[in-house]
Structures are given as C-alpha cells and as structure tokens.
KOLGULO-224273 format. One record per residue (C-alpha): residue in three letters; chain; x, y, z. Coordinates in steps of 0.2 Angstrom, whole numbers, plus 5000, padded with zeros to 4 digits. Layout:
N
<r><res>ala</res><chain>A</chain><xx>X</xx><yy>Y</yy><zz>Z</zz></r>
...
! end
This chain:
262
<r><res>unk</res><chain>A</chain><xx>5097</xx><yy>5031</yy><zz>5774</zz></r>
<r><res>unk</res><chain>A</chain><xx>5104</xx><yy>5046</yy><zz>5775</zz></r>
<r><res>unk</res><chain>A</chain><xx>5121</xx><yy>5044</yy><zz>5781</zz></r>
<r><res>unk</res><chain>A</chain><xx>5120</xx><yy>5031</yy><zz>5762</zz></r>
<r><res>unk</res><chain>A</chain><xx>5116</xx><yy>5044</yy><zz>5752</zz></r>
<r><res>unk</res><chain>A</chain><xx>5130</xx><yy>5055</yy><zz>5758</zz></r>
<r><res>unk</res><chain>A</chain><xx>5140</xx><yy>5043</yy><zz>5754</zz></r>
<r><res>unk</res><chain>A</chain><xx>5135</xx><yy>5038</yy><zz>5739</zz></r>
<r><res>unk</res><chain>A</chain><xx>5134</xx><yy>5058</yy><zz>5733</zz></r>
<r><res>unk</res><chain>A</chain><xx>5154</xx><yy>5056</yy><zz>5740</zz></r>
<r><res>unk</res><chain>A</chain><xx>5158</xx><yy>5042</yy><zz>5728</zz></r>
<r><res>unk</res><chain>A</chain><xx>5149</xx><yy>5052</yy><zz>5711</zz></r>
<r><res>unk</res><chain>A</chain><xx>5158</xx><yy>5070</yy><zz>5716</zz></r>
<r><res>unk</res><chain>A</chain><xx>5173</xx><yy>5066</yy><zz>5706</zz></r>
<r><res>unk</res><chain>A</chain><xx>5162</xx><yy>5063</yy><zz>5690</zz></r>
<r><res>unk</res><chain>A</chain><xx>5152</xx><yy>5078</yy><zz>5695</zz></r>
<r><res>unk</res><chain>A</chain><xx>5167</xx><yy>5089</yy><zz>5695</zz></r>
<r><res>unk</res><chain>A</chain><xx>5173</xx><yy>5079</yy><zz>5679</zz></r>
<r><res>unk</res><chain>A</chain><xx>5156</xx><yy>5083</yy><zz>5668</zz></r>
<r><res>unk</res><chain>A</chain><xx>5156</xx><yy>5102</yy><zz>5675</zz></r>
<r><res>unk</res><chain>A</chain><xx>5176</xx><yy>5103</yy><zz>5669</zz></r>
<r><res>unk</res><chain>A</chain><xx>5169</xx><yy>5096</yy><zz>5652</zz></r>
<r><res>unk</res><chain>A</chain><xx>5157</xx><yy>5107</yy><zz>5650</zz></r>
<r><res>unk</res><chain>A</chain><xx>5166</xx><yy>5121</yy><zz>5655</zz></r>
<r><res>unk</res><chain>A</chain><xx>5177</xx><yy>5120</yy><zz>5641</zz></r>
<r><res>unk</res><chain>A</chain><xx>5163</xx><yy>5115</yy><zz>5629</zz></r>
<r><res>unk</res><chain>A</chain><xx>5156</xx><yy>5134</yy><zz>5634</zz></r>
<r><res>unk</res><chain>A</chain><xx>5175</xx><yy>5143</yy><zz>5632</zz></r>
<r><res>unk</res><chain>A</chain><xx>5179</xx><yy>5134</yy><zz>5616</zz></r>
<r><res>unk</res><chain>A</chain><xx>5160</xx><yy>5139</yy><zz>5608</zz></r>
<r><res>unk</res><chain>A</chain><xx>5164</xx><yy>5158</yy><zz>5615</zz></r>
<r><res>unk</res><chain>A</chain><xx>5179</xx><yy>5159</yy><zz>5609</zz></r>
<r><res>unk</res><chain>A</chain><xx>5174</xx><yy>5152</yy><zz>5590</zz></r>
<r><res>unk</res><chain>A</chain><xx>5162</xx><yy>5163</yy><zz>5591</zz></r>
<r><res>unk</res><chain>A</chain><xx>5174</xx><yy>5179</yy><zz>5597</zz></r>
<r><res>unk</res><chain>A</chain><xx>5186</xx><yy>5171</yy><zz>5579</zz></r>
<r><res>unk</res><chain>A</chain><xx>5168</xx><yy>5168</yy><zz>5571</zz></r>
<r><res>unk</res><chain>A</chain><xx>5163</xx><yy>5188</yy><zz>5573</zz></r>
<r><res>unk</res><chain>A</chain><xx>5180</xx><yy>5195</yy><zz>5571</zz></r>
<r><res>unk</res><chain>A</chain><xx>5182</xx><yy>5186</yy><zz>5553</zz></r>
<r><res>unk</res><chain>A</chain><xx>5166</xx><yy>5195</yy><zz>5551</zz></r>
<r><res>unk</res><chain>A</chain><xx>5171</xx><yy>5209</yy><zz>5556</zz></r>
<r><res>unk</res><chain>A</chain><xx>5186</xx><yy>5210</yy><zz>5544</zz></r>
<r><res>unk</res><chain>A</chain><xx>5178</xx><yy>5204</yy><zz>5527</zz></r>
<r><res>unk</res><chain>A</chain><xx>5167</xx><yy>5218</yy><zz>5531</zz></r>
<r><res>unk</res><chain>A</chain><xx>5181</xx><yy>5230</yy><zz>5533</zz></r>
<r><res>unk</res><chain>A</chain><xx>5190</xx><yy>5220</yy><zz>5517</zz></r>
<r><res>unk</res><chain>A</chain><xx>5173</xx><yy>5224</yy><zz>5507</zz></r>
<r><res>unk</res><chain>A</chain><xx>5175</xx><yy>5244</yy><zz>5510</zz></r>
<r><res>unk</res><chain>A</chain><xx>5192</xx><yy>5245</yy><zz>5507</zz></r>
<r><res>unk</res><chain>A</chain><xx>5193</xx><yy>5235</yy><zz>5490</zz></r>
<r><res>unk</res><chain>A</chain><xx>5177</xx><yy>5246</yy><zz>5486</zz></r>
<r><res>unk</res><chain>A</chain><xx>5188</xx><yy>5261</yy><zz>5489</zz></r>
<r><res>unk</res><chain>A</chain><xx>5202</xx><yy>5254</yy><zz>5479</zz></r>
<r><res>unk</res><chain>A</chain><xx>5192</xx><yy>5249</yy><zz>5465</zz></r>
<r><res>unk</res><chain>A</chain><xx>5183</xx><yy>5269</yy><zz>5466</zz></r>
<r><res>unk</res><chain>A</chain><xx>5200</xx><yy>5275</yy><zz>5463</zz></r>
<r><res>unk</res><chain>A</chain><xx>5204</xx><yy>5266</yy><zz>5446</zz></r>
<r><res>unk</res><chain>A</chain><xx>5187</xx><yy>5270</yy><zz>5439</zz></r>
<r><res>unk</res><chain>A</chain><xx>5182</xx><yy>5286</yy><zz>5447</zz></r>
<r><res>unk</res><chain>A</chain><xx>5201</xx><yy>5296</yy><zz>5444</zz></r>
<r><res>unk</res><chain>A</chain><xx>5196</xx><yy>5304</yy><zz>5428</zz></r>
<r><res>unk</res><chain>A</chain><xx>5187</xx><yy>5300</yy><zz>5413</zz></r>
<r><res>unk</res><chain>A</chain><xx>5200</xx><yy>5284</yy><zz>5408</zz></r>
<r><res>unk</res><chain>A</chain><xx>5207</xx><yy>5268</yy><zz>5416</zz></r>
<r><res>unk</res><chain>A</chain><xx>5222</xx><yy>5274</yy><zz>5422</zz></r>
<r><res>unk</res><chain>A</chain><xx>5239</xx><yy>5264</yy><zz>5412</zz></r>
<r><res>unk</res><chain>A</chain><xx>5243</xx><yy>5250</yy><zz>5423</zz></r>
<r><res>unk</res><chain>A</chain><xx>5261</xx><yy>5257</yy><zz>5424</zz></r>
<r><res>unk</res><chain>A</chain><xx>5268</xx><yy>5275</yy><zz>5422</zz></r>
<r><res>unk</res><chain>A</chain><xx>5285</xx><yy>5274</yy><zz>5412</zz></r>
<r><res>unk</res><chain>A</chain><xx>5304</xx><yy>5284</yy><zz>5416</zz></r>
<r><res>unk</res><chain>A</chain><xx>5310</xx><yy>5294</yy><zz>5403</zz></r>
<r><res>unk</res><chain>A</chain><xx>5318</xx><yy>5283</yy><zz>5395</zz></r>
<r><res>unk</res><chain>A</chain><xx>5303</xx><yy>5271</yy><zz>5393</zz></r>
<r><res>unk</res><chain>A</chain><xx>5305</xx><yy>5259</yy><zz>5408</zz></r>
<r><res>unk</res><chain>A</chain><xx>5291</xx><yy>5256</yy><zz>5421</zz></r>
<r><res>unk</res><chain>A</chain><xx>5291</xx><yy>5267</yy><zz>5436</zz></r>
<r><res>unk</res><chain>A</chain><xx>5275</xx><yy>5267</yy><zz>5445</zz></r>
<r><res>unk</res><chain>A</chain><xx>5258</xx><yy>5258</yy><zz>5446</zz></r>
<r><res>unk</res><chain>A</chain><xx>5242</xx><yy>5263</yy><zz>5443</zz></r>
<r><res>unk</res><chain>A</chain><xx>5238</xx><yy>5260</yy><zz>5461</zz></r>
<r><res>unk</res><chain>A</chain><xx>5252</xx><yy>5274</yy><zz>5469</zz></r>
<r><res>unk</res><chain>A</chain><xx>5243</xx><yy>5284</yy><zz>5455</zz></r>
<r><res>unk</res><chain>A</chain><xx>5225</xx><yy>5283</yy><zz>5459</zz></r>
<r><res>unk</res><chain>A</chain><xx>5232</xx><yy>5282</yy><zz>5479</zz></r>
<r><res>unk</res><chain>A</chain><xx>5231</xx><yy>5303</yy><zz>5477</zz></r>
<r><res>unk</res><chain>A</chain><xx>5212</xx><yy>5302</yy><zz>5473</zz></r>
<r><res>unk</res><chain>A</chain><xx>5211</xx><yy>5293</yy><zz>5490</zz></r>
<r><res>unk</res><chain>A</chain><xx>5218</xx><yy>5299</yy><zz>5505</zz></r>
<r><res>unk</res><chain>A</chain><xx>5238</xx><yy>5301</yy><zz>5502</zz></r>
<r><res>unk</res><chain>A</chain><xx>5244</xx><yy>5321</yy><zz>5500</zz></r>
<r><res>unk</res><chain>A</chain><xx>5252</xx><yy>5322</yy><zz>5485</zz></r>
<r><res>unk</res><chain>A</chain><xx>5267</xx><yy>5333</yy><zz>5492</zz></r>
<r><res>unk</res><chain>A</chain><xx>5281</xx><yy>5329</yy><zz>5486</zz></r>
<r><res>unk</res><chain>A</chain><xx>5279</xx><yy>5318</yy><zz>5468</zz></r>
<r><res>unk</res><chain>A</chain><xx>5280</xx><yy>5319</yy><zz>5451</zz></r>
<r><res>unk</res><chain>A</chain><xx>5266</xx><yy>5326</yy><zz>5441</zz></r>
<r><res>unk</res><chain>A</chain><xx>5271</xx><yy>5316</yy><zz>5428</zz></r>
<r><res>unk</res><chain>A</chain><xx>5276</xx><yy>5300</yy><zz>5439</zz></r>
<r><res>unk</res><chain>A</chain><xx>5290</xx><yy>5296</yy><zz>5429</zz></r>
<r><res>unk</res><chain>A</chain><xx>5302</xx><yy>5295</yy><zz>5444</zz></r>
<r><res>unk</res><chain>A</chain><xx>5305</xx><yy>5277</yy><zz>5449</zz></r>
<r><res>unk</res><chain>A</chain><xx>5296</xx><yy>5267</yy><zz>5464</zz></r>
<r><res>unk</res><chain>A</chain><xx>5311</xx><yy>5261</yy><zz>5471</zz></r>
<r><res>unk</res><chain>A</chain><xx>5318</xx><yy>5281</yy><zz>5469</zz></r>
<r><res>unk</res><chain>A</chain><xx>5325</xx><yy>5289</yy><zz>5485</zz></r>
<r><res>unk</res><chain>A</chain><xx>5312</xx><yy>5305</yy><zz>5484</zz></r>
<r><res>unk</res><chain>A</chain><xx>5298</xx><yy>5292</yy><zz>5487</zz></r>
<r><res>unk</res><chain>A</chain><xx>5306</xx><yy>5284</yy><zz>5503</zz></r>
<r><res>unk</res><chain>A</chain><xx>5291</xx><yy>5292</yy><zz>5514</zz></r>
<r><res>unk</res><chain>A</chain><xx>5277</xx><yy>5285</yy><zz>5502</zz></r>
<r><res>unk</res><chain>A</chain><xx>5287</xx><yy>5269</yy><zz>5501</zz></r>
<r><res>unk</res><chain>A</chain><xx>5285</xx><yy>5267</yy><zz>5523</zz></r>
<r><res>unk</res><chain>A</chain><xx>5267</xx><yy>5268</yy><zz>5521</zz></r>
<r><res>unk</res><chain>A</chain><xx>5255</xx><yy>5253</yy><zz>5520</zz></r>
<r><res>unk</res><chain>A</chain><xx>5239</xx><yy>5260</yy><zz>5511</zz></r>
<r><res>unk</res><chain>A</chain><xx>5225</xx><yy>5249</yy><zz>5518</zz></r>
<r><res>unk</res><chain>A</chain><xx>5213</xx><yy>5250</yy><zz>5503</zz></r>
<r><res>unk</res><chain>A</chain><xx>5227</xx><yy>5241</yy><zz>5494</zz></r>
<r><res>unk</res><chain>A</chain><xx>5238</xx><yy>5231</yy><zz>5507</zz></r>
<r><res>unk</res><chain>A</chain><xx>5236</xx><yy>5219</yy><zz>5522</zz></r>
<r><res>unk</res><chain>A</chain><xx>5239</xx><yy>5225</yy><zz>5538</zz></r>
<r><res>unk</res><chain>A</chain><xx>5256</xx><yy>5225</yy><zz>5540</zz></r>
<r><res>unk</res><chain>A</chain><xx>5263</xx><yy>5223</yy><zz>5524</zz></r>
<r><res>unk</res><chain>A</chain><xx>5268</xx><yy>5233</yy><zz>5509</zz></r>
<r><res>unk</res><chain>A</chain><xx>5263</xx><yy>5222</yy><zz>5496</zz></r>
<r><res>unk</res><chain>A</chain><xx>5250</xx><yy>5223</yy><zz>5486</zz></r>
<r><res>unk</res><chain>A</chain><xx>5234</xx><yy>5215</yy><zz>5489</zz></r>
<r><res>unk</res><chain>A</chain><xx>5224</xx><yy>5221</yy><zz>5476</zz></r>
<r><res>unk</res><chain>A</chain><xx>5229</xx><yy>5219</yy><zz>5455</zz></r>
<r><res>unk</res><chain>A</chain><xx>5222</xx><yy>5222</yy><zz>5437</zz></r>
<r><res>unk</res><chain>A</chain><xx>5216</xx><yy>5210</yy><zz>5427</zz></r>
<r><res>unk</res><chain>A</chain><xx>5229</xx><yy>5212</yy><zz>5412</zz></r>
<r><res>unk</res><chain>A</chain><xx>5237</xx><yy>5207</yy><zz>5398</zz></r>
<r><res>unk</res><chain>A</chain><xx>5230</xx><yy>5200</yy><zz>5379</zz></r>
<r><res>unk</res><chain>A</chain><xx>5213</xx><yy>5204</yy><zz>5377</zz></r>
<r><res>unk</res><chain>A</chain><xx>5207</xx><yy>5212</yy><zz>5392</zz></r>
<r><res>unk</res><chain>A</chain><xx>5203</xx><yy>5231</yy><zz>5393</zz></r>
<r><res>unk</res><chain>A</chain><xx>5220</xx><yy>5236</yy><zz>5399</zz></r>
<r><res>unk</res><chain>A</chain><xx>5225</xx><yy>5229</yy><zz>5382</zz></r>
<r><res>unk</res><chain>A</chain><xx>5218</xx><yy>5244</yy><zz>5375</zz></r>
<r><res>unk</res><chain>A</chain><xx>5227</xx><yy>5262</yy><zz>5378</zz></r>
<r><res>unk</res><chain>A</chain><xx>5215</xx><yy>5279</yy><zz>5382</zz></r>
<r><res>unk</res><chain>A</chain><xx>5199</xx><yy>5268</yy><zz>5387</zz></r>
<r><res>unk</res><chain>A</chain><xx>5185</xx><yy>5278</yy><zz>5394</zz></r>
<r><res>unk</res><chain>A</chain><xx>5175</xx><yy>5273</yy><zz>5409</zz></r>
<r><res>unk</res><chain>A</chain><xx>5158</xx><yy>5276</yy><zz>5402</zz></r>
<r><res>unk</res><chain>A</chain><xx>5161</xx><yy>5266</yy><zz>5386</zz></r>
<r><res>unk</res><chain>A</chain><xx>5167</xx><yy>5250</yy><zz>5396</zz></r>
<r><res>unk</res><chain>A</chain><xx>5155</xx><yy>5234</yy><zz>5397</zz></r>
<r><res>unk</res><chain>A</chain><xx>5146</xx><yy>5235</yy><zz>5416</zz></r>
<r><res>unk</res><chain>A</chain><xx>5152</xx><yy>5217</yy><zz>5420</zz></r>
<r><res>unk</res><chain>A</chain><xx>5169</xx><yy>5219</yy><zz>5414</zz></r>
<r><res>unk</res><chain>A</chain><xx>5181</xx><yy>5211</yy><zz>5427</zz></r>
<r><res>unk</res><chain>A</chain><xx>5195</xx><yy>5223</yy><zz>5433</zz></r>
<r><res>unk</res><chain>A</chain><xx>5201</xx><yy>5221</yy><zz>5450</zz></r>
<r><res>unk</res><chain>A</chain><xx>5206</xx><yy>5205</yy><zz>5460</zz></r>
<r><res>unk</res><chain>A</chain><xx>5212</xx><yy>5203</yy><zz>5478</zz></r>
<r><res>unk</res><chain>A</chain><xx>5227</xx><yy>5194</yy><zz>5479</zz></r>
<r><res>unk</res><chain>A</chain><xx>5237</xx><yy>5185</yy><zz>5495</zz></r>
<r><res>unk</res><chain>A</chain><xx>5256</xx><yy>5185</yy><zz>5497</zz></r>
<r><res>unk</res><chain>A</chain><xx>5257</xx><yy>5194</yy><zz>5481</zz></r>
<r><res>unk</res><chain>A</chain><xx>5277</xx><yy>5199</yy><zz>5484</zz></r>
<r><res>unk</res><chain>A</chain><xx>5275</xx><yy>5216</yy><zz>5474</zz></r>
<r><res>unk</res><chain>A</chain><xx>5276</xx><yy>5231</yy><zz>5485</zz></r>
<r><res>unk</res><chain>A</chain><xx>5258</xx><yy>5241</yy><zz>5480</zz></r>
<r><res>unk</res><chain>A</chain><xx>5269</xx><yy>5254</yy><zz>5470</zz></r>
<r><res>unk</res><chain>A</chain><xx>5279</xx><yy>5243</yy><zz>5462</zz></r>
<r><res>unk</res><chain>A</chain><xx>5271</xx><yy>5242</yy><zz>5443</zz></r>
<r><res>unk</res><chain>A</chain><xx>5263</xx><yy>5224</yy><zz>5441</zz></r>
<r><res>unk</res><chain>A</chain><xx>5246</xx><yy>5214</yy><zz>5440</zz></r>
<r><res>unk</res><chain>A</chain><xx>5239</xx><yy>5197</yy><zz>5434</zz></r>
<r><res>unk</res><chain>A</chain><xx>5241</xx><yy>5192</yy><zz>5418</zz></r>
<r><res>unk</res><chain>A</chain><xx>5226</xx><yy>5183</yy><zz>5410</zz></r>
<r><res>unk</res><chain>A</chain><xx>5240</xx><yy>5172</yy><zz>5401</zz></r>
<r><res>unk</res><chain>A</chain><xx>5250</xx><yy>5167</yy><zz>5415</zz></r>
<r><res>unk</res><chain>A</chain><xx>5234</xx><yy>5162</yy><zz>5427</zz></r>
<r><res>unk</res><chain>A</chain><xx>5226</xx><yy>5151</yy><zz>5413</zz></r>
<r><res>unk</res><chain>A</chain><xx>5243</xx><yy>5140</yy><zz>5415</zz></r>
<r><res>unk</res><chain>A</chain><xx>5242</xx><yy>5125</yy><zz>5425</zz></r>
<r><res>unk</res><chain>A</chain><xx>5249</xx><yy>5127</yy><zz>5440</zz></r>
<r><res>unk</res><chain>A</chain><xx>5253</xx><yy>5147</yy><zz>5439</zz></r>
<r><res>unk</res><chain>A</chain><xx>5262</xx><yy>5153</yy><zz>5452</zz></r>
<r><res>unk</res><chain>A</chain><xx>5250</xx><yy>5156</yy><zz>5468</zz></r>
<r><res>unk</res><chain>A</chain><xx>5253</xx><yy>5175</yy><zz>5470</zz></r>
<r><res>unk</res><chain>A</chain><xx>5247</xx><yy>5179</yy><zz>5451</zz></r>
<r><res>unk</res><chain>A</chain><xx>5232</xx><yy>5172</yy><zz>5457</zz></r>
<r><res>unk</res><chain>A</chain><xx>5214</xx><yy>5178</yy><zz>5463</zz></r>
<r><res>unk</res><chain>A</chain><xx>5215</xx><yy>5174</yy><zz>5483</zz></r>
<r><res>unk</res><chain>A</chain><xx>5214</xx><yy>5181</yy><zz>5501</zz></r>
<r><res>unk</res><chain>A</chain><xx>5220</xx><yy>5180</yy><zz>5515</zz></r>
<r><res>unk</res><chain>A</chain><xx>5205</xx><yy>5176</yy><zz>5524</zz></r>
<r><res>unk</res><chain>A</chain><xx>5198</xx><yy>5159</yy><zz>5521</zz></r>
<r><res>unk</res><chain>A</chain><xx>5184</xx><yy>5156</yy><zz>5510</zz></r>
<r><res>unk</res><chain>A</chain><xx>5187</xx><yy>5168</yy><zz>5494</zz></r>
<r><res>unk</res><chain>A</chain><xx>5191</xx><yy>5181</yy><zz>5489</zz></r>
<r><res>unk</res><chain>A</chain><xx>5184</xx><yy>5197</yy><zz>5480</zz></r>
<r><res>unk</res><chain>A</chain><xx>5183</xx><yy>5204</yy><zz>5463</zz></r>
<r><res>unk</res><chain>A</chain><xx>5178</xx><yy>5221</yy><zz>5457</zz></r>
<r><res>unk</res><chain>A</chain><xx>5168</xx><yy>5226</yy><zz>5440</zz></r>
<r><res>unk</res><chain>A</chain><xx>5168</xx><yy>5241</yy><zz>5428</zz></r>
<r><res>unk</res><chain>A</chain><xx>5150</xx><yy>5245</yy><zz>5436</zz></r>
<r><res>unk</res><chain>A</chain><xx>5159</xx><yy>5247</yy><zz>5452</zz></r>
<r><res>unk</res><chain>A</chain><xx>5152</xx><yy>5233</yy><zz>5461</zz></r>
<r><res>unk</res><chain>A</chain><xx>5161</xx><yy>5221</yy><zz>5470</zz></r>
<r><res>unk</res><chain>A</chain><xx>5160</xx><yy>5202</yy><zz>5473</zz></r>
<r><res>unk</res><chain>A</chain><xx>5167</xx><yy>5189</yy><zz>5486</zz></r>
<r><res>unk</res><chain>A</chain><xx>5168</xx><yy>5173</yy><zz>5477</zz></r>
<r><res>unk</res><chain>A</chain><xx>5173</xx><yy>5156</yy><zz>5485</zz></r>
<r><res>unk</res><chain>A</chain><xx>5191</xx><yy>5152</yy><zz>5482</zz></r>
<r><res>unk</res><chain>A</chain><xx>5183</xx><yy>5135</yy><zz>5471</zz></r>
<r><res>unk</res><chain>A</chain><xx>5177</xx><yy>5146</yy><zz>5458</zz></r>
<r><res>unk</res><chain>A</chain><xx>5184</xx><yy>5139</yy><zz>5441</zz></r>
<r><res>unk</res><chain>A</chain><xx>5197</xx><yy>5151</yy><zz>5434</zz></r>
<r><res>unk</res><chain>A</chain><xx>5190</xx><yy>5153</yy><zz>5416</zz></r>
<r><res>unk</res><chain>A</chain><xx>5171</xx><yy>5159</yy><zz>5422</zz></r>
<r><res>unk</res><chain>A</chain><xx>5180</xx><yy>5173</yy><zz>5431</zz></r>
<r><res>unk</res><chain>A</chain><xx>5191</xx><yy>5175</yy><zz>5415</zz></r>
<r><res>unk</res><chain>A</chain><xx>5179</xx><yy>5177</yy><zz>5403</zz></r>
<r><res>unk</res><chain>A</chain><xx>5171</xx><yy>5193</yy><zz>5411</zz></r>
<r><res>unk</res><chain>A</chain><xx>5192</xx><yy>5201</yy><zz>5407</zz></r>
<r><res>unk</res><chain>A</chain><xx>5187</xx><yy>5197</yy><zz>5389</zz></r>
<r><res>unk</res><chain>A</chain><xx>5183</xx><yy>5214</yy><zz>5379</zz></r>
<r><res>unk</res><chain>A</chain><xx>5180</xx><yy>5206</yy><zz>5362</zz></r>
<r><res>unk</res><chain>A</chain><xx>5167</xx><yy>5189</yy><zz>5368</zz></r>
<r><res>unk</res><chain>A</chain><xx>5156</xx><yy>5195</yy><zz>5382</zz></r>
<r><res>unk</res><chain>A</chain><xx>5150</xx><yy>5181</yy><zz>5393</zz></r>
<r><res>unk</res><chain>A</chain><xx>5134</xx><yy>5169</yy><zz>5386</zz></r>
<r><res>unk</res><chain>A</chain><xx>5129</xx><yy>5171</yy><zz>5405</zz></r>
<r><res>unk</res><chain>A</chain><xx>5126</xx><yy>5185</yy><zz>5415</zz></r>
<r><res>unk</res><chain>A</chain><xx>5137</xx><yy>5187</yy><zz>5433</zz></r>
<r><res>unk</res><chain>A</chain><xx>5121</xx><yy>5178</yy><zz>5444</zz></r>
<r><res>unk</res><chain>A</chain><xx>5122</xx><yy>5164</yy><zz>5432</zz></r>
<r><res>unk</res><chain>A</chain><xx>5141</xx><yy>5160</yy><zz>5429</zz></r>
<r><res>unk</res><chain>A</chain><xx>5143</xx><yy>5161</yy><zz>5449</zz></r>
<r><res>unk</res><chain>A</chain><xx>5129</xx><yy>5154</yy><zz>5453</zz></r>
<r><res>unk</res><chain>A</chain><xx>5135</xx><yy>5144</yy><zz>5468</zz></r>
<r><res>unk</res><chain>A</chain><xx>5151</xx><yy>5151</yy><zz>5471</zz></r>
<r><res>unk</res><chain>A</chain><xx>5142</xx><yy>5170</yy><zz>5476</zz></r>
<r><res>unk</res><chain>A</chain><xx>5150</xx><yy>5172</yy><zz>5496</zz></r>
<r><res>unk</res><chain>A</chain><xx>5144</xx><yy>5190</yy><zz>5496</zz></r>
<r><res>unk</res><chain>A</chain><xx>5136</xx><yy>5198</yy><zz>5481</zz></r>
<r><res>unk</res><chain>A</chain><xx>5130</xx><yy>5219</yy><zz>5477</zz></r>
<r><res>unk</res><chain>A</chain><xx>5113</xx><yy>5222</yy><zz>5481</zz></r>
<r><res>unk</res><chain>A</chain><xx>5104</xx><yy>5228</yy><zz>5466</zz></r>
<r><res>unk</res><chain>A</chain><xx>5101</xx><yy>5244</yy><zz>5472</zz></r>
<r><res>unk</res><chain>A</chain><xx>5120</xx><yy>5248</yy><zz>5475</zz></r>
<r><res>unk</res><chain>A</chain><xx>5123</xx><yy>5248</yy><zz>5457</zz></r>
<r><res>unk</res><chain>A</chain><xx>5107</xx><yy>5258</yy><zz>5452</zz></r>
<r><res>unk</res><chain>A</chain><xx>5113</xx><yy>5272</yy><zz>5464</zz></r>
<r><res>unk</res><chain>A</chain><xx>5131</xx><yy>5273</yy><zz>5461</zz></r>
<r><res>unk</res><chain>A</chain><xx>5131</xx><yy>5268</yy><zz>5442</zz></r>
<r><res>unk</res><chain>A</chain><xx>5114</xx><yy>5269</yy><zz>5435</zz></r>
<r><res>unk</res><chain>A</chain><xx>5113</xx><yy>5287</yy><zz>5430</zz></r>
<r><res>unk</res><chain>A</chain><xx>5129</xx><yy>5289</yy><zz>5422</zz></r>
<r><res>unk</res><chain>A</chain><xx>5127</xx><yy>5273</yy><zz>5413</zz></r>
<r><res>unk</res><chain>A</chain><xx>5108</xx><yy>5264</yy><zz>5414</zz></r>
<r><res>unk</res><chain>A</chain><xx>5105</xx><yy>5248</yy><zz>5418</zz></r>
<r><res>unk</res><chain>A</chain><xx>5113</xx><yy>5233</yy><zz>5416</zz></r>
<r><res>unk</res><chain>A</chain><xx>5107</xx><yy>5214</yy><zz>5423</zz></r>
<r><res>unk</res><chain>A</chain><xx>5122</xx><yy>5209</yy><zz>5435</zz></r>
! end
C-alpha cells in the first residue's frame, strides 16, 4: 500500500509543480498590478498638487488674471502667462524682462527655455500640460479682470496631453475650436494618465474629471455672460474622479470671497 501511493504521488508530481507554477505567476502578476495600481496613485496625487500650484499662480499673482500672452514691441506675442506667473512659484527671476516683452524663443532665455517646470509640464518634456480656457466669451475675453470679482465656479485651467506648445510659448484652448467636431486632440482637456484629467476653478479648487465628460457641461462653466443652470455637483455628477472637499474651499477662498455651493 505504500510502495502504491508513492507511486501514485510520482505520477501527480508534474501537475503538482504545474498548479504551484500557475499560481506563482497568479501572485507576481496581482503584486505587480498592484506595484502599477499604487504608483498611478501615487502620481495623480503628485499631478493633484502640482496643477493646484499652477492654478495658485494664475489666480494668486496680483489682483488680475494675468493676459494670456505678453506682447513685443511691436505688438506680437512673446510670452505666456504661465512663464509669467512661473516667478510667483519657484523660478528666480534673474535675468528677464520686467516687461516680458522679449520673445520665448529669444536667446537671453535659453536657460529658462532648458527647464521643465513640473507644475506646468510632464516629466520629461517642455511642453505644456496645463492651458487657459480662452477665447469668445470666457473671462480671458475680458482685459484687466479682477480675481475677487470673478464667478467661484468659473472654469480657467485644464490639463492637457501632447499639447506640442512648449510651456512659454503663448497659447491655450479655444472655447471655439474645442466645440468643433473632431478638434484636434492637443486643444483638448486630457491627461496623460488614464482615466481623466483635471480642471481648475476661479475658487481655486480643482477637479479630476473622467475623460467621457461631454465637452459642453465643462464649457459652460468658461461662459462669463450665462452661468450654468446647475451647480458643479450636479453637471458632473457621474463624471467626478476626484472632487475638493468642502472645506478646502471654505479655507483657502471663503474669507476673501464667502461662500459659494460647488
């Protein structure tokens, strides 16, 4: 009896060894999507702080929305708003225009040029990841615009994948070309990361939306002249990956401005 169990342990050893095997790789493939699962984590919250920071810059610089471009002297575009508010952040100023009429592409701002801000680019690139929601009847419509006087949930900021526009180079999305069919894909609100992307308010909050939000409910908070029917909760109800807590608001804006339903 023994020497038949031996052998039939013998004869189910390959299947043993097969099944172990299986679930080996059952255990690495779950560590490892977990190890991906975290890190994603991981960056969206570093994304989260850093399109904060960017959106602080544009609305925390000085009394005004900064002009989305600075001009030459003779009235061509020369830099963009996010090279200007870049000195509120972290980059010395040393070295540039006070007037930031000099050029992007000039040779006096070859150092700034090398340098890939992470509040405003992907690692890696010099383009820019983060733009202004612009053109006919949004706020950057409007010269000399105070902060204070702005609607809360006036959208001003969204992220933005493969955008080919180095992040001092003027340019942003236009309300007019992303309400085309089939605009082109780096004028469009998107990430790099899969999922959605974020958005940034006049309140200074910050949203991650899925990337299946329709395009006009995020539009019409860019409108200055017809506020939304609905309020933020509502028109992205559905489509909310990561939303402000209540009390981030209350403490960064409310005093300044009271309080406003998200």
């Amino acid at each position: 009896m023994v020497i038949m169990n031996a052998r039939l342990n013998s004869t189910q050893l390959p299947t043993l060894i097969m099944c172990i095997s299986v679930a080996a790789a059952a255990l690495l493939t779950l560590f490892v999507g977990q190890a991906i699962n975290w890190e994603t984590v991981n960056e969206i919250e570093r994304r989260s702080v850093r399109f904060r920071q960017c959106l602080s810059g544009m609305i925390e610089c000085g009394e005004e929305l900064p002009q989305l471009c600075d001009l030459t002297l003779q009235g061509s575009p020369s830099t963009s708003w996010r090279f200007r508010t870049s000195f509120c952040m972290h980059i010395p100023r040393e070295g540039v225009d006070s007037s930031f009429e000099t050029p992007w592409t000039d040779a006096e701002y070859a150092k700034f040029r090398m340098q890939h801000p992470a509040w405003l680019c992907y690692a890696g690139t010099p383009y820019a990841s983060v733009m202004a929601v612009a053109g006919e009847g949004t706020v950057f419509d409007i010269p000399r615009q105070r902060v204070d006087s702005l609607r809360q949930d006036l959208l001003l900021v969204v992220e933005v994948n493969q955008s080919k526009i180095h992040w001092m180079e003027p340019g942003d999305c236009d309300v007019s070309a992303l309400s085309l069919v089939g605009s082109p894909a780096d004028v469009r609100p998107s990430s790099n990361l899969r999922g959605g992307f974020f958005v940034g308010f006049a309140d200074g909050s910050i949203w991650r939306l899925r990337s299946d939000v329709p395009l006009q409910v995020l539009l019409d908070f860019a409108a200055v002249a017809r506020p939304p029917s609905k309020s933020r909760k509502e028109a992205f109800k559905g489509y909310v990956l990561e939303g402000p807590k209540e009390s981030e608001i209350q403490d960064e804006r409310e005093k300044k401005w009271g309080r406003t339903p998200l």
